[in-house]
C-alpha positions, 0 to 999 in steps of 0.5 A, spaced: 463 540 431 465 546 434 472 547 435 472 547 443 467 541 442 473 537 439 478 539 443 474 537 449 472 530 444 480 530 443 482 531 451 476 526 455 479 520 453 486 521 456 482 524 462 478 519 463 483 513 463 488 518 467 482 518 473 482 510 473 491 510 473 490 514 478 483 510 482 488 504 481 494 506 484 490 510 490 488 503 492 495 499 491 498 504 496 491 504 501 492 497 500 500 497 502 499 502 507 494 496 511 497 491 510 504 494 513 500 496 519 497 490 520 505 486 519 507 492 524 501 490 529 503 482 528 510 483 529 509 488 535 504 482 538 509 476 537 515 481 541 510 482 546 508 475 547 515 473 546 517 478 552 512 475 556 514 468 555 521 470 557 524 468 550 529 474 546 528 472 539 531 478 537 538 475 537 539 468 532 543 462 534 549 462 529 551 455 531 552 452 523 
């Protein structure tokens, strides 16, 4: 093998599992990105609902 055919035998492996980390870690953020969109919608959702309801959930009752 030349010396340019080693150096990239050498480098492909480290390539090769840094494009799957980084695959890997695109789809752990894409997927907290939704999933922090979709709690948002709920709770936007149940404030509505609670708003129209007339009940304030915001504030607890501290009577313990």
């Amino acid at each position: 093998m030349s010396g340019w055919g080693a150096a990239l035998a050498a480098v492909l492996p480290s390539i090769g599992v840094g494009l799957l980390f980084w695959y890997a870690m695109r789809a752990v953020v894409n997927a907290d990105r939704t999933e922090r969109a979709a709690l948002a919608r709920m709770d936007a959702a149940e404030r509505e609902q609670a708003a129209a309801s007339g009940r304030d959930d915001s504030v607890k009752n501290s009577d313990s």
